[in-house]
N, C-alpha and C positions, 0 to 999 in steps of 0.2 A: 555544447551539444543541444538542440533542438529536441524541447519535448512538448508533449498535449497529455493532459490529467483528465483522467476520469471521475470523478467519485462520488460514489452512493449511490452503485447504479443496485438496483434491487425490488423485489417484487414488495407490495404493501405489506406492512407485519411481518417479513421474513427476520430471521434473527441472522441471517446471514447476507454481509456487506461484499459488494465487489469492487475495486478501485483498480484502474490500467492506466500504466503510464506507458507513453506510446512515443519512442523514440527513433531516430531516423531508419536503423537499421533492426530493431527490435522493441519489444512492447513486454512489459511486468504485469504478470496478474497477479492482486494480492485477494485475497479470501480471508474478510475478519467476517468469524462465530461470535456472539451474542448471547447472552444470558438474563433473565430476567426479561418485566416489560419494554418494549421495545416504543411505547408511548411516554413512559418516565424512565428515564435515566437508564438505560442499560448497561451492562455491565462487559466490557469487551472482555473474553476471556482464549481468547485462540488467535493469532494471525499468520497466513501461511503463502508461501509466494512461489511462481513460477513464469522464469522466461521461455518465451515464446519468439517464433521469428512472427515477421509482417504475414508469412501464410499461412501462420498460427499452429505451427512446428514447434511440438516441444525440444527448448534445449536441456540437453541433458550435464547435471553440475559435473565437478571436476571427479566425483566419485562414484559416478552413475547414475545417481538418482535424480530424481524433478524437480521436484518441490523443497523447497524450505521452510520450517517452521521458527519462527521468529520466538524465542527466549531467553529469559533470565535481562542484565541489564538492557541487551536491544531492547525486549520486550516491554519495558518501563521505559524507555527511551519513543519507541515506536506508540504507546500510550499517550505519551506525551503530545507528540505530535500531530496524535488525532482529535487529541481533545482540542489543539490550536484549532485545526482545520473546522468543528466542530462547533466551535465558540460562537457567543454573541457577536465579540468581536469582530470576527471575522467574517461572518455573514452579512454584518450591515457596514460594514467596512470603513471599522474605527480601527483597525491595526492594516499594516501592509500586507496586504494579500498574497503581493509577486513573493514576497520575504516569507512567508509563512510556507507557501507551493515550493519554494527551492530549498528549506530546510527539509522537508518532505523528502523529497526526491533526490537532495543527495545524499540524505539516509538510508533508501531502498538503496539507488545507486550503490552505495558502499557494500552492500552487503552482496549485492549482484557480482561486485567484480572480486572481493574476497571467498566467493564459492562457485562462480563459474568461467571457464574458458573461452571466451570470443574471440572471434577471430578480427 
């Protein structure tokens, strides 16, 4: 499956992150809150995600609601993953970048298709 990554789209100083992964038939919005300064070290303390179609139609999960709030192991999982994305590392591109974006993404991925219905 064919995707495009968004991430760190955001206003200057806002404490809150927007990342969209944009796949053929649908696109993931995730919304991480922020704590502390936002010039040292912040503190991720929220992440929360919602599918969307291409005309930006919310889909709704298998239990009616939108949004997903990412907790408990995901959420040090999903931690995890952002600190990769995040990294020295990764920025100047002393680790694999493709490897780092598809561990990402088939962790939203999973969680996408373990709480919502697509067709």
């Amino acid at each position: 499956m064919n995707y495009k990554l968004e991430l760190n789209t955001q206003k200057p100083n806002s404490k809150i992150v927007f990342n969209t992964i944009i796949f053929d038939s649908f696109k993931v919005n995730i919304v991480e809150r922020y704590i502390g300064s936002m010039q040292s070290r912040p503190t991720l303390c929220e992440a929360l995600f919602k599918v969307r179609t291409l005309d930006d139609d919310l889909i709704k999960r298998r239990d009616g609601n939108v949004r997903i709030k990412i907790k408990g192991d995901q959420f040090e999982a999903y931690q995890e993953l952002i600190g990769k994305l995040s990294s020295y590392e990764y920025k100047n591109k002393l680790i694999n970048r493709k490897d780092v974006e598809q561990d990402y993404v088939h962790f939203i991925l999973s969680l996408v298709i373990s709480n919502y219905q697509l067709n």
